[in-house]
Predicted model as a PDB file, atoms N, CA, C, CB and O in Angstrom, pLDDT in the B-factor column:
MODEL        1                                                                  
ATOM      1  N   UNK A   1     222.584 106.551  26.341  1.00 76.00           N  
ATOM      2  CA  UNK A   1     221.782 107.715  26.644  1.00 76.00           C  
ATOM      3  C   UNK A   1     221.291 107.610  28.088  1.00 76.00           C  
ATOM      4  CB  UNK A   1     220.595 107.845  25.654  1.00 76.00           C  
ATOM      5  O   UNK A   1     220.418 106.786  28.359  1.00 76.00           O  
ATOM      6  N   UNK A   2     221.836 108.447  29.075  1.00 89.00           N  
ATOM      7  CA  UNK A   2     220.887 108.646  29.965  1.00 89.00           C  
ATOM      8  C   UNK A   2     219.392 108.817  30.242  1.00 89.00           C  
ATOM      9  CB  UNK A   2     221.213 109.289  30.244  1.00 89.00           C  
ATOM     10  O   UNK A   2     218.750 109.172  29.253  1.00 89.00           O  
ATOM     11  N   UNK A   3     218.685 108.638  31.393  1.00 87.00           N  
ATOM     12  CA  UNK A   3     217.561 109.491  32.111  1.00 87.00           C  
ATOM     13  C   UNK A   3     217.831 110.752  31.282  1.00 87.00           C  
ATOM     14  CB  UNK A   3     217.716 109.724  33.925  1.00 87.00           C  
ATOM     15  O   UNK A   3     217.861 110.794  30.052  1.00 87.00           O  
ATOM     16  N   UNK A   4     218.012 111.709  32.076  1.00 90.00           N  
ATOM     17  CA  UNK A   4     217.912 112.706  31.719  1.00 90.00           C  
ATOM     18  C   UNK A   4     218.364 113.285  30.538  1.00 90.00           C  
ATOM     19  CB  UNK A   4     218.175 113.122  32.450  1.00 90.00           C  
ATOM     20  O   UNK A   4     218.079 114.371  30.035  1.00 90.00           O  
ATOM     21  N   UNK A   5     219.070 112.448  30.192  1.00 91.00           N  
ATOM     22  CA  UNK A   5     219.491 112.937  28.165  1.00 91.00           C  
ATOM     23  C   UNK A   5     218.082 112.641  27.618  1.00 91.00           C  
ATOM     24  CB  UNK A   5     220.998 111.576  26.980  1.00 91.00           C  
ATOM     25  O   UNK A   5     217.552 113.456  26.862  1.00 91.00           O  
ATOM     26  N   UNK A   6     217.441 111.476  27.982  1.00 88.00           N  
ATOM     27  CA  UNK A   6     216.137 110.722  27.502  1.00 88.00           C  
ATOM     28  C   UNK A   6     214.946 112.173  27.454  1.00 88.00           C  
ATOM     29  CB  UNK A   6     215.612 109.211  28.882  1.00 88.00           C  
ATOM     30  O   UNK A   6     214.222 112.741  26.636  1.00 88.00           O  
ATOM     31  N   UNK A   7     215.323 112.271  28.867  1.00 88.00           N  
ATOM     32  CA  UNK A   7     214.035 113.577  29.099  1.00 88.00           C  
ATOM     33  C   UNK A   7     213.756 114.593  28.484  1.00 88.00           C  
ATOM     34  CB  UNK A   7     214.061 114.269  30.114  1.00 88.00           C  
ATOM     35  O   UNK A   7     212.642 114.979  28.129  1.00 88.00           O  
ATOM     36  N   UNK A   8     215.349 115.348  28.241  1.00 90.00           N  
ATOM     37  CA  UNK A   8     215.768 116.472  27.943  1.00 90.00           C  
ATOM     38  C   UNK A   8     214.867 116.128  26.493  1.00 90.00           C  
ATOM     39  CB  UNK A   8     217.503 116.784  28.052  1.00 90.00           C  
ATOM     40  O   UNK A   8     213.862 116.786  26.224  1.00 90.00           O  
ATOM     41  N   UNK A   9     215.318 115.115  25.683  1.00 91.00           N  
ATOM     42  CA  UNK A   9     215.109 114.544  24.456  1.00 91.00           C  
ATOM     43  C   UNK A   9     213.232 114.509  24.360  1.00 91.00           C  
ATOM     44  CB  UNK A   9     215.999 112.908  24.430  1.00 91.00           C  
ATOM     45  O   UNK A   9     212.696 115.324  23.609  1.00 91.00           O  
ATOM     46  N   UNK A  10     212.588 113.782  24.953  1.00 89.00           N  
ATOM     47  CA  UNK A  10     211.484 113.722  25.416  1.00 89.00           C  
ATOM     48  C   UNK A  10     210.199 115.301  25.133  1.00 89.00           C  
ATOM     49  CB  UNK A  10     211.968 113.362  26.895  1.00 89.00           C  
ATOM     50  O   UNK A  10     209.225 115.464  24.398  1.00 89.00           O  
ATOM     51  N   UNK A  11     210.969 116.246  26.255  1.00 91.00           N  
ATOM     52  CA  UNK A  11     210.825 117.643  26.407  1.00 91.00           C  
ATOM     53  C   UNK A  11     210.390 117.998  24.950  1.00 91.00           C  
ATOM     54  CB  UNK A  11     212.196 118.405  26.958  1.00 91.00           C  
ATOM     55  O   UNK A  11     209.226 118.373  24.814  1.00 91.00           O  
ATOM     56  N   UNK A  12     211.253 117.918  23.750  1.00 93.00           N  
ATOM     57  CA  UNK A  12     210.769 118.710  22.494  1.00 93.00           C  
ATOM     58  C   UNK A  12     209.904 117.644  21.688  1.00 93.00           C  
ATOM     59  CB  UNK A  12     212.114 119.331  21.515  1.00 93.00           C  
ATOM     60  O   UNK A  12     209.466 117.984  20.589  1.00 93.00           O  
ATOM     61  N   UNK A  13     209.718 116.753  22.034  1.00 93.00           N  
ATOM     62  CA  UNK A  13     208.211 116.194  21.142  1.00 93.00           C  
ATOM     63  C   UNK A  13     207.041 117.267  21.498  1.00 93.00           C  
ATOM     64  CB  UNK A  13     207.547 114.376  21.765  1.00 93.00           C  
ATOM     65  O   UNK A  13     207.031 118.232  22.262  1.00 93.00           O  
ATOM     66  N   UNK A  14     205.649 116.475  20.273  1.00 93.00           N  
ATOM     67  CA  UNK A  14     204.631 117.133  21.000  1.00 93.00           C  
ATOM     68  C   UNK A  14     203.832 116.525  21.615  1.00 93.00           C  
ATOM     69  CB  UNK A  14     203.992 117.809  20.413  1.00 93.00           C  
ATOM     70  O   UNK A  14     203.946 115.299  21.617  1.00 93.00           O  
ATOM     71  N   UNK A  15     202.880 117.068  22.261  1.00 93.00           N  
ATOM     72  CA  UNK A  15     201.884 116.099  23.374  1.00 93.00           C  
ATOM     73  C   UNK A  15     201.747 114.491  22.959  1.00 93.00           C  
ATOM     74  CB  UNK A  15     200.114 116.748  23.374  1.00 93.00           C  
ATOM     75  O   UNK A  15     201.930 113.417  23.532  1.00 93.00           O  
ATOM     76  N   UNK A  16     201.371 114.884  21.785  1.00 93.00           N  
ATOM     77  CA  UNK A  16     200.576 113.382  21.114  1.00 93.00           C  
ATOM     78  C   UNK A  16     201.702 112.080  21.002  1.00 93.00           C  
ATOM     79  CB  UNK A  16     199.928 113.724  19.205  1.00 93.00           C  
ATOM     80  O   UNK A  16     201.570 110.880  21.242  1.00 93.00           O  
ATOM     81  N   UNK A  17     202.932 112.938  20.499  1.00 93.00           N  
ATOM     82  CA  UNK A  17     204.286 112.154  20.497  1.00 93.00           C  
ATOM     83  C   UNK A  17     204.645 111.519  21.616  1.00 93.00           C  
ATOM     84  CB  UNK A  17     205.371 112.935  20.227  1.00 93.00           C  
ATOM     85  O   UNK A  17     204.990 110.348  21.775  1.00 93.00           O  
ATOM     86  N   UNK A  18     204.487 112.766  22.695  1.00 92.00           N  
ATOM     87  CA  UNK A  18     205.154 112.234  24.183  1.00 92.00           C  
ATOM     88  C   UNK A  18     203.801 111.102  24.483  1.00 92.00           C  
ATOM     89  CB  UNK A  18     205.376 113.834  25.725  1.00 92.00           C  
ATOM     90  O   UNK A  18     204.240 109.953  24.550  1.00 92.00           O  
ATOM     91  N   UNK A  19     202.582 111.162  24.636  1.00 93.00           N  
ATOM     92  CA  UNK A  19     201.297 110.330  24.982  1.00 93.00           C  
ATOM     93  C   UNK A  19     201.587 109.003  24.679  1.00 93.00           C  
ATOM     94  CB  UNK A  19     199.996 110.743  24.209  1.00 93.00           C  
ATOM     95  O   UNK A  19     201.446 108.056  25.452  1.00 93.00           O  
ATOM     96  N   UNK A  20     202.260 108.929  22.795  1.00 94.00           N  
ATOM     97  CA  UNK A  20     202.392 107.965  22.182  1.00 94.00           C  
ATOM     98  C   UNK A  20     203.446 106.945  22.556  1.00 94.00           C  
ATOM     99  CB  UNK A  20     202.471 108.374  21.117  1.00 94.00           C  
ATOM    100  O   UNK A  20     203.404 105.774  22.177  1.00 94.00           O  
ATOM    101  N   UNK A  21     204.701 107.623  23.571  1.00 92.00           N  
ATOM    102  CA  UNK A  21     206.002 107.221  23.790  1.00 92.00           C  
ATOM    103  C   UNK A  21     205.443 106.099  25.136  1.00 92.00           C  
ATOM    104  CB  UNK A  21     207.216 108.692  24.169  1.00 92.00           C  
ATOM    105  O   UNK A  21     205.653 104.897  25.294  1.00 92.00           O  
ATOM    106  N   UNK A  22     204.601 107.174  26.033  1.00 93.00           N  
ATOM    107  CA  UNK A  22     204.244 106.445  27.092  1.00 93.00           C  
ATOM    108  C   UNK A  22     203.160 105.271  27.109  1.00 93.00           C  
ATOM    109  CB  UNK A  22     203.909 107.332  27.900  1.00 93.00           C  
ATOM    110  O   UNK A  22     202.910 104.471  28.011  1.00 93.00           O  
ATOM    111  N   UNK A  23     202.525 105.425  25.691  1.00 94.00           N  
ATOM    112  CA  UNK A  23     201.554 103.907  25.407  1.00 94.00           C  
ATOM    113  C   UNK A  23     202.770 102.721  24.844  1.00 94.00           C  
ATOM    114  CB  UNK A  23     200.044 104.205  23.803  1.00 94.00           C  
ATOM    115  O   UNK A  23     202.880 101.534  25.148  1.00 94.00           O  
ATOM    116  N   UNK A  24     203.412 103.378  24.127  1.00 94.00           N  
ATOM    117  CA  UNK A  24     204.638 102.220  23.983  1.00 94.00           C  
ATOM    118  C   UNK A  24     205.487 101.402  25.090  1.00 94.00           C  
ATOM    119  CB  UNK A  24     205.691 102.866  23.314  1.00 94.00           C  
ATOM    120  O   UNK A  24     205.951 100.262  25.114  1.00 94.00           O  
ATOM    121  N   UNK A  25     205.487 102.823  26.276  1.00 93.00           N  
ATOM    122  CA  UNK A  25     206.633 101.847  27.329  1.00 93.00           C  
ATOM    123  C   UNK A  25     205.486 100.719  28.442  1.00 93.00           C  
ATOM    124  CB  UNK A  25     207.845 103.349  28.731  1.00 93.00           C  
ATOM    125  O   UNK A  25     205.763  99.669  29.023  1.00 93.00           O  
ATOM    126  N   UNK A  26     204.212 101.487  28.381  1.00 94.00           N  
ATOM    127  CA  UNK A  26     203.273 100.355  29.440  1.00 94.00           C  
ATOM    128  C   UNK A  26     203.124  99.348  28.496  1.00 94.00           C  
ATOM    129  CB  UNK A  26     201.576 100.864  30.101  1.00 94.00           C  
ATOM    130  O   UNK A  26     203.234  98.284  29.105  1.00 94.00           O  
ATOM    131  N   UNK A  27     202.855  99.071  26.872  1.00 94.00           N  
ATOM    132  CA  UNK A  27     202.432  98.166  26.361  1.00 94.00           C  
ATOM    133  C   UNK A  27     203.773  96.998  26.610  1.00 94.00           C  
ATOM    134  CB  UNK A  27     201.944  98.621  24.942  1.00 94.00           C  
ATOM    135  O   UNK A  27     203.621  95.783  26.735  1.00 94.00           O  
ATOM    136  N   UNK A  28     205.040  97.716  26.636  1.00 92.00           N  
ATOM    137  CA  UNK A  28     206.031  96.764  26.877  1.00 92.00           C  
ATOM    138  C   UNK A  28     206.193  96.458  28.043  1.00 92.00           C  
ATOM    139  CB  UNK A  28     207.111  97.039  26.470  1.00 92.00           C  
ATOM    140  O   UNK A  28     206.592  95.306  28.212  1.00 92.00           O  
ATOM    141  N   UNK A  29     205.959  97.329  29.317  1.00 90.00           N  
ATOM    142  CA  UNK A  29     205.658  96.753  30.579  1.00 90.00           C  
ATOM    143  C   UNK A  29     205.207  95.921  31.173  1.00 90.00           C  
ATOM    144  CB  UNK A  29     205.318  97.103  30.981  1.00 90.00           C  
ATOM    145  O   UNK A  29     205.627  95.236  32.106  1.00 90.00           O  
ATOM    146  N   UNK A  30     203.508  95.978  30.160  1.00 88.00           N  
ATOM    147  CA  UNK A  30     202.695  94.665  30.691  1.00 88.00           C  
ATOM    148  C   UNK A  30     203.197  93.393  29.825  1.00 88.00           C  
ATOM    149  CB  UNK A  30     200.906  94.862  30.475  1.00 88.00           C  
ATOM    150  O   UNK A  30     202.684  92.295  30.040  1.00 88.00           O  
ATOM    151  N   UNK A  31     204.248  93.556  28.800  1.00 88.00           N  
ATOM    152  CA  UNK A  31     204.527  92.105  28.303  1.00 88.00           C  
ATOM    153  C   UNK A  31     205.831  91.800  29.629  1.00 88.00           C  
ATOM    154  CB  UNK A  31     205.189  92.039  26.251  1.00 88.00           C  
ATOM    155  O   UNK A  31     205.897  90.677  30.129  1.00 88.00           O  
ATOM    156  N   UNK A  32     206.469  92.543  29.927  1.00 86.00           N  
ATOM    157  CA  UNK A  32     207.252  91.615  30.628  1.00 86.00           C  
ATOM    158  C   UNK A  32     207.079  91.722  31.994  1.00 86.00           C  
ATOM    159  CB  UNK A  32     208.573  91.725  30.331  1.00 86.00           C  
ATOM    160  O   UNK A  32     207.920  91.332  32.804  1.00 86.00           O  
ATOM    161  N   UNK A  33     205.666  92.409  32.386  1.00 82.00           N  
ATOM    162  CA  UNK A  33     204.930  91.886  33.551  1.00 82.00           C  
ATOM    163  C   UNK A  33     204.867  90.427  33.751  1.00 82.00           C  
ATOM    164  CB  UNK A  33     203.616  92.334  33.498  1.00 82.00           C  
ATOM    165  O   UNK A  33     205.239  89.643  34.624  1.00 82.00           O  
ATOM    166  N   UNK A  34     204.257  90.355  32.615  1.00 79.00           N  
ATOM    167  CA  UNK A  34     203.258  88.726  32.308  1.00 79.00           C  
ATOM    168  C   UNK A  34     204.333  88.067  32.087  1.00 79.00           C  
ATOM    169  CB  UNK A  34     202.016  88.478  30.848  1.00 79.00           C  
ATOM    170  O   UNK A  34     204.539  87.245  32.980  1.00 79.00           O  
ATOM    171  N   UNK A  35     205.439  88.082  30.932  1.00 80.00           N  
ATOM    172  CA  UNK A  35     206.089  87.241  31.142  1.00 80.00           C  
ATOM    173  C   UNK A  35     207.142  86.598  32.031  1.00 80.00           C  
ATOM    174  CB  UNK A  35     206.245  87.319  30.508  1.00 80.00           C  
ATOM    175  O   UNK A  35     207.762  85.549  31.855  1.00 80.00           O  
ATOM    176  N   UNK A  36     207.214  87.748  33.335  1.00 75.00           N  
ATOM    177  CA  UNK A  36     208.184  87.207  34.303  1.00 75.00           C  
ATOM    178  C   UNK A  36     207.331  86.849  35.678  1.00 75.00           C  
ATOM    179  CB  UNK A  36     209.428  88.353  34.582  1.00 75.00           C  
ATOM    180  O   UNK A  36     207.943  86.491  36.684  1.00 75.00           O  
ATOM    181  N   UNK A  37     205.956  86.957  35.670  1.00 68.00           N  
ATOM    182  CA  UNK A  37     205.245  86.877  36.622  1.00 68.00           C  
ATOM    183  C   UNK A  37     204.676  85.356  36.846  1.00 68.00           C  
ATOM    184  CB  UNK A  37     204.315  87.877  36.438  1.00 68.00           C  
ATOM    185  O   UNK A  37     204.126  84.635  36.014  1.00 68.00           O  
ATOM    186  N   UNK A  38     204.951  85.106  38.113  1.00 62.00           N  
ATOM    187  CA  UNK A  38     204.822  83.352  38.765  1.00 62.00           C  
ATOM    188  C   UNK A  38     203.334  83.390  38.730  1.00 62.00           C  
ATOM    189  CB  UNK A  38     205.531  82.903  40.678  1.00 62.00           C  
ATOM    190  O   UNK A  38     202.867  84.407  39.243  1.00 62.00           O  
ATOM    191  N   UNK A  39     202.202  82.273  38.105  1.00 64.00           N  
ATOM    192  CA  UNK A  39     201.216  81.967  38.115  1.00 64.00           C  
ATOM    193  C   UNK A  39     200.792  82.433  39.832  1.00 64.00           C  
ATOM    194  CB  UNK A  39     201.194  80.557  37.535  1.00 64.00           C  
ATOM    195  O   UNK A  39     201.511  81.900  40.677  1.00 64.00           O  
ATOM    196  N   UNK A  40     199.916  83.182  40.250  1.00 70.00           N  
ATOM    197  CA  UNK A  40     199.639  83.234  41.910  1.00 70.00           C  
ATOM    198  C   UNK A  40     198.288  82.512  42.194  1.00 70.00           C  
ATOM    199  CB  UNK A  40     199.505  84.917  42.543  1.00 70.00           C  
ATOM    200  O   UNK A  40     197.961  82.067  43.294  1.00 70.00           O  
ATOM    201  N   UNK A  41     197.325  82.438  40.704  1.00 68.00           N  
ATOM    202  CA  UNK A  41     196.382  81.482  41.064  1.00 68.00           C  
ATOM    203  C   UNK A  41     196.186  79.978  39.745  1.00 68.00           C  
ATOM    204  CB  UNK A  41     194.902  82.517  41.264  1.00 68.00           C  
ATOM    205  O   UNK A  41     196.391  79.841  38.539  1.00 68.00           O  
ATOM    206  N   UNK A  42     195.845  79.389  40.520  1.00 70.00           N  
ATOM    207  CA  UNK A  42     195.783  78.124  39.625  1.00 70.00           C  
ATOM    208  C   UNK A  42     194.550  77.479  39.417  1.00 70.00           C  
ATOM    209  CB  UNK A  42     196.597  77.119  40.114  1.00 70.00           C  
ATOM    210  O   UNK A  42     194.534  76.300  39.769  1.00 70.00           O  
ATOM    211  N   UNK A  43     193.169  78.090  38.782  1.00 75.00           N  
ATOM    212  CA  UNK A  43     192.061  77.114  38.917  1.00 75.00           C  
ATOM    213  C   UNK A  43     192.418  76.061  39.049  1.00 75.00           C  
ATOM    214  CB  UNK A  43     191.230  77.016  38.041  1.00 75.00           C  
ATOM    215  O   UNK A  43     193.401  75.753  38.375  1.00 75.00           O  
ATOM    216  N   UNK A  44     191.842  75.052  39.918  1.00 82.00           N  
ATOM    217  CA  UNK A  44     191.465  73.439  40.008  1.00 82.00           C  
ATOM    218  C   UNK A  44     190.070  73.221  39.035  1.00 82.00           C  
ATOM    219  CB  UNK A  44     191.080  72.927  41.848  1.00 82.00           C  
ATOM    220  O   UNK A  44     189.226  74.106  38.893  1.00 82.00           O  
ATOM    221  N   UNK A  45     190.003  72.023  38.468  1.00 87.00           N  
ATOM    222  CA  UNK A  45     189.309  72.025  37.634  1.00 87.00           C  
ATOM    223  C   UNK A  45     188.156  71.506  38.661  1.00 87.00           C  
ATOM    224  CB  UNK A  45     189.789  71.332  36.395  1.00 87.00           C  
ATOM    225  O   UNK A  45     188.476  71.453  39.848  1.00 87.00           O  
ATOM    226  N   UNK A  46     186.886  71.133  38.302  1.00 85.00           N  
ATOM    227  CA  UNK A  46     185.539  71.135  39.293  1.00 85.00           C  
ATOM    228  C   UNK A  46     184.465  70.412  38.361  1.00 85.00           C  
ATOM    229  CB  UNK A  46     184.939  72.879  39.791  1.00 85.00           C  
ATOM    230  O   UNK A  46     184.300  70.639  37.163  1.00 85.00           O  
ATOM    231  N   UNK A  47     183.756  69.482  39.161  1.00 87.00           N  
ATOM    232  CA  UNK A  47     182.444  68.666  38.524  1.00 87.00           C  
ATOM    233  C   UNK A  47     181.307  69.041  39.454  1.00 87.00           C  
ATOM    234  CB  UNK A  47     182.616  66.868  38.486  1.00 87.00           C  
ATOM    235  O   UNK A  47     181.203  68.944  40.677  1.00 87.00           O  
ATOM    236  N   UNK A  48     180.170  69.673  38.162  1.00 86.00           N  
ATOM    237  CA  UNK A  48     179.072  70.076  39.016  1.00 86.00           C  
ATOM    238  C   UNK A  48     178.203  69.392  38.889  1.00 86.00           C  
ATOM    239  CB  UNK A  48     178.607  71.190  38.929  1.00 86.00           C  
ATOM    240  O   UNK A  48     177.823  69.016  37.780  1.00 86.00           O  
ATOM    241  N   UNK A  49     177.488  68.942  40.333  1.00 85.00           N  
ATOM    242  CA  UNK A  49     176.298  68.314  40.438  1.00 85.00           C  
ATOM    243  C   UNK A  49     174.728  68.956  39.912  1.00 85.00           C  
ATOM    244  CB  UNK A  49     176.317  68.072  41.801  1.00 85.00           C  
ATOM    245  O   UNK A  49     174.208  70.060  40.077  1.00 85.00           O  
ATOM    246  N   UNK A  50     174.257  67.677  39.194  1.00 82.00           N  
ATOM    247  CA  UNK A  50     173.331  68.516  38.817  1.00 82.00           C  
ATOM    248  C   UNK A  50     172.062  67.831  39.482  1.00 82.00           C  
ATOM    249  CB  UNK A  50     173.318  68.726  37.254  1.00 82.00           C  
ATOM    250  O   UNK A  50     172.099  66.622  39.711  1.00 82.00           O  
ATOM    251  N   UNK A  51     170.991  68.551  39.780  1.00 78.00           N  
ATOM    252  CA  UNK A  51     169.839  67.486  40.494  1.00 78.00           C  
ATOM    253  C   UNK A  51     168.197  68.210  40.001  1.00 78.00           C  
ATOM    254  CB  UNK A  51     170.068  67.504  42.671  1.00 78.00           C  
ATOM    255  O   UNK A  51     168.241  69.214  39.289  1.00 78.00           O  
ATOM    256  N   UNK A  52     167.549  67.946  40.195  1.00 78.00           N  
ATOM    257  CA  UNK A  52     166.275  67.898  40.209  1.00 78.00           C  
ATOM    258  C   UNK A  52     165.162  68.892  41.059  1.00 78.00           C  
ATOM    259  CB  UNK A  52     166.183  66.711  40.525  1.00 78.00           C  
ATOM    260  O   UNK A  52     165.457  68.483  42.182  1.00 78.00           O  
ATOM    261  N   UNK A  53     164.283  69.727  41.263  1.00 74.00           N  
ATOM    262  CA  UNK A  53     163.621  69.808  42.297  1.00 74.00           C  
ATOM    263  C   UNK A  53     162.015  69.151  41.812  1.00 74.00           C  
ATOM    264  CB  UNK A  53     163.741  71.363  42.817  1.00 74.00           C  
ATOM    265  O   UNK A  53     161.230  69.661  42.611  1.00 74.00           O  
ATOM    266  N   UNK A  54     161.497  68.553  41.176  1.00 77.00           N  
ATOM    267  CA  UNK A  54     160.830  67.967  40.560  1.00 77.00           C  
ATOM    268  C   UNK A  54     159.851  68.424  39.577  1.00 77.00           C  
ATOM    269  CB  UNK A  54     160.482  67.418  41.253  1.00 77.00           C  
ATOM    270  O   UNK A  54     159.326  67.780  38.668  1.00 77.00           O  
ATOM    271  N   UNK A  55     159.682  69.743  39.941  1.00 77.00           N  
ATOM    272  CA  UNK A  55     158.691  70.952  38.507  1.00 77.00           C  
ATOM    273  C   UNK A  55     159.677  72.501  38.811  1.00 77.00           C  
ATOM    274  CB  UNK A  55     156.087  71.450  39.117  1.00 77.00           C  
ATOM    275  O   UNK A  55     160.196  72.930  39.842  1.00 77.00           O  
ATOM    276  N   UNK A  56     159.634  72.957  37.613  1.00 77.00           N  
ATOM    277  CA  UNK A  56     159.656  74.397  37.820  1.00 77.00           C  
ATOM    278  C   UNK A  56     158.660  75.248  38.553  1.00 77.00           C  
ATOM    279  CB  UNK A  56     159.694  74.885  36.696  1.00 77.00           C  
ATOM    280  O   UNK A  56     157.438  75.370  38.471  1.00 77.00           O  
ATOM    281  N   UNK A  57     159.716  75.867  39.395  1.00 74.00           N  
ATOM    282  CA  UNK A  57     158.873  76.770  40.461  1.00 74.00           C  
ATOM    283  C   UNK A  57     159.302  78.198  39.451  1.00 74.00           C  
ATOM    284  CB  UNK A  57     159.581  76.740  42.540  1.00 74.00           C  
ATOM    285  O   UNK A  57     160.303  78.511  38.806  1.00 74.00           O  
ATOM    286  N   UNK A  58     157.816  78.905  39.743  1.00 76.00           N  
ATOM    287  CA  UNK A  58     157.889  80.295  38.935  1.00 76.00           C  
ATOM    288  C   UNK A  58     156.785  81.309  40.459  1.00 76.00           C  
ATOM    289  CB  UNK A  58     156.814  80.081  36.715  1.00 76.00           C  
ATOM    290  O   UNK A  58     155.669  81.225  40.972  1.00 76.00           O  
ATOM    291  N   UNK A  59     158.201  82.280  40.607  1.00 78.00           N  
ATOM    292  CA  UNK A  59     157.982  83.240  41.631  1.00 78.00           C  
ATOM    293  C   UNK A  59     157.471  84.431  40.818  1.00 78.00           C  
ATOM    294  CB  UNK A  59     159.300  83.551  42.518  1.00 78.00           C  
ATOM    295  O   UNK A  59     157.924  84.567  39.682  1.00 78.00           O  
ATOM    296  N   UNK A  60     156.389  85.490  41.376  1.00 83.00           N  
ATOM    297  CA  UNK A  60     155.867  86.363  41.198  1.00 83.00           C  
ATOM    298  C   UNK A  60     156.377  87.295  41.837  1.00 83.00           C  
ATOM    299  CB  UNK A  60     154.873  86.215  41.295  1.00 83.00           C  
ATOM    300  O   UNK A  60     155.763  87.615  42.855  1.00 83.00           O  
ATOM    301  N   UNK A  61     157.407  87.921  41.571  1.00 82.00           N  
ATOM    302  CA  UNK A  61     158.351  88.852  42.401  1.00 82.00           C  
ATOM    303  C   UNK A  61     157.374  89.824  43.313  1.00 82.00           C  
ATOM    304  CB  UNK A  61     159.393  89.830  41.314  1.00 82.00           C  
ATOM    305  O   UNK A  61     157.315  89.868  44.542  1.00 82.00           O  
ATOM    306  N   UNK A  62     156.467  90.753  42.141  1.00 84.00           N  
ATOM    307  CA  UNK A  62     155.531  91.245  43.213  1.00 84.00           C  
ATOM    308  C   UNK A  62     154.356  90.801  44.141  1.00 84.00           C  
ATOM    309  CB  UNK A  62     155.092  91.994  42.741  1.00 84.00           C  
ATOM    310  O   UNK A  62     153.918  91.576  44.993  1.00 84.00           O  
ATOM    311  N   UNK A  63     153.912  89.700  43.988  1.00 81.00           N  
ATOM    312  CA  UNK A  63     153.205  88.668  44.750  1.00 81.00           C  
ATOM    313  C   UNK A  63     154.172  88.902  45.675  1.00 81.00           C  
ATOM    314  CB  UNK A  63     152.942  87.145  44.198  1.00 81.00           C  
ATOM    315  O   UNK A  63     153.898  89.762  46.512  1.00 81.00           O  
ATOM    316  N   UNK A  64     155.601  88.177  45.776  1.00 77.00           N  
ATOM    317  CA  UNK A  64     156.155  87.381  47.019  1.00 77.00           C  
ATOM    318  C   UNK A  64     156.505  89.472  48.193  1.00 77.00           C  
ATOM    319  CB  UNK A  64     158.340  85.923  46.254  1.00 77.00           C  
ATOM    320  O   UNK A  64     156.447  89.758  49.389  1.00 77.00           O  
ATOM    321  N   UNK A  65     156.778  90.183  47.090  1.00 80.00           N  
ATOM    322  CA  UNK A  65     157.299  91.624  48.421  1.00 80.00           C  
ATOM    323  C   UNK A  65     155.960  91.580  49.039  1.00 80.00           C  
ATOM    324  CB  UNK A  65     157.767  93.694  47.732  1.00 80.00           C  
ATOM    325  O   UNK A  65     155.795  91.286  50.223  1.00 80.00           O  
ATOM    326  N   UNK A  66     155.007  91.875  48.227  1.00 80.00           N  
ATOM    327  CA  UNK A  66     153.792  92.091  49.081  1.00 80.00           C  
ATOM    328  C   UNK A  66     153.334  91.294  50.226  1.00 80.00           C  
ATOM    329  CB  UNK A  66     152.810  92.061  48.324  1.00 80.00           C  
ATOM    330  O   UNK A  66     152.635  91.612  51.188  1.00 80.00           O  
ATOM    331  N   UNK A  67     153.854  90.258  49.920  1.00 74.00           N  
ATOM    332  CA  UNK A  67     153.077  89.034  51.179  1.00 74.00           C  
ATOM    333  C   UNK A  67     154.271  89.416  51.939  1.00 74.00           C  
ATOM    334  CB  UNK A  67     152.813  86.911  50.804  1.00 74.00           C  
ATOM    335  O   UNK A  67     154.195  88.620  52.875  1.00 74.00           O  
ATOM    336  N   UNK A  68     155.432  90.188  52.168  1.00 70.00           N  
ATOM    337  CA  UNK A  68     156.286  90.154  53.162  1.00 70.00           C  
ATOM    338  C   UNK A  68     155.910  91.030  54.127  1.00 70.00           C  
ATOM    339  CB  UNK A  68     157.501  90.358  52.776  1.00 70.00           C  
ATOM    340  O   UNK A  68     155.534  92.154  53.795  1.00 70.00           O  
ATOM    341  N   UNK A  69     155.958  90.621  55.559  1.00 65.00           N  
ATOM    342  CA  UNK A  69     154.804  91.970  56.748  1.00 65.00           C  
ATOM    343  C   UNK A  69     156.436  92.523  56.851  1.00 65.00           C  
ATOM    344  CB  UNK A  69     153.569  91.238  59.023  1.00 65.00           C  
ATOM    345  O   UNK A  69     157.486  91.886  56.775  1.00 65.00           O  
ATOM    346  N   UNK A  70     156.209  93.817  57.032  1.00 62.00           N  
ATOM    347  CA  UNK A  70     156.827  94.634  57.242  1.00 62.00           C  
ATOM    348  C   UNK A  70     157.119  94.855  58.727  1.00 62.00           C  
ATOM    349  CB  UNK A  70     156.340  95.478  56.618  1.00 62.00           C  
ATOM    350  O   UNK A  70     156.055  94.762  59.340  1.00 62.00           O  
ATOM    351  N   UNK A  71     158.261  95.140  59.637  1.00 59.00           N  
ATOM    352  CA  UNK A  71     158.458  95.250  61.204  1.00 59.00           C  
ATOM    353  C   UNK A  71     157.808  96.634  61.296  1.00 59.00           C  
ATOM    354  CB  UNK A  71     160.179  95.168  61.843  1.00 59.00           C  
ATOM    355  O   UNK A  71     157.711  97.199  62.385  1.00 59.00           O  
TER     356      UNK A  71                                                      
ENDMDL                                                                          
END                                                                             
């Protein structure tokens, strides 16, 4: 079957049919997106330091704007 035999064919569904045809061909798109597509990023794995500041500091959001002088 051609393109255009496809289309012609296509043409007499109805909306919902044709809607439905085109969720079928992206759902198969994105599988063989993914499956032919070369990894482009690779997390490195990472150790986080953890440290101390010696008490919890607790900011007063509107305390701290107010004390800011304005230019």
């Amino acid at each position: 079957m051609t393109v255009l035999e496809t289309v012609q064919q296509l043409q007499q569904f109805t909306l919902a049919e044709r809607i439905q045809v085109i969720e079928l061909l992206l759902k198969w798109l994105k599988t063989e997106l993914y499956q032919h597509e070369s990894p482009r990023y690779s997390p490195k794995p990472f150790r986080a330091c953890t440290f101390s500041l010696g008490e919890d500091i607790h900011v007063d959001r509107d305390e701290l704007y107010t004390s800011m002088k304005t230019p």
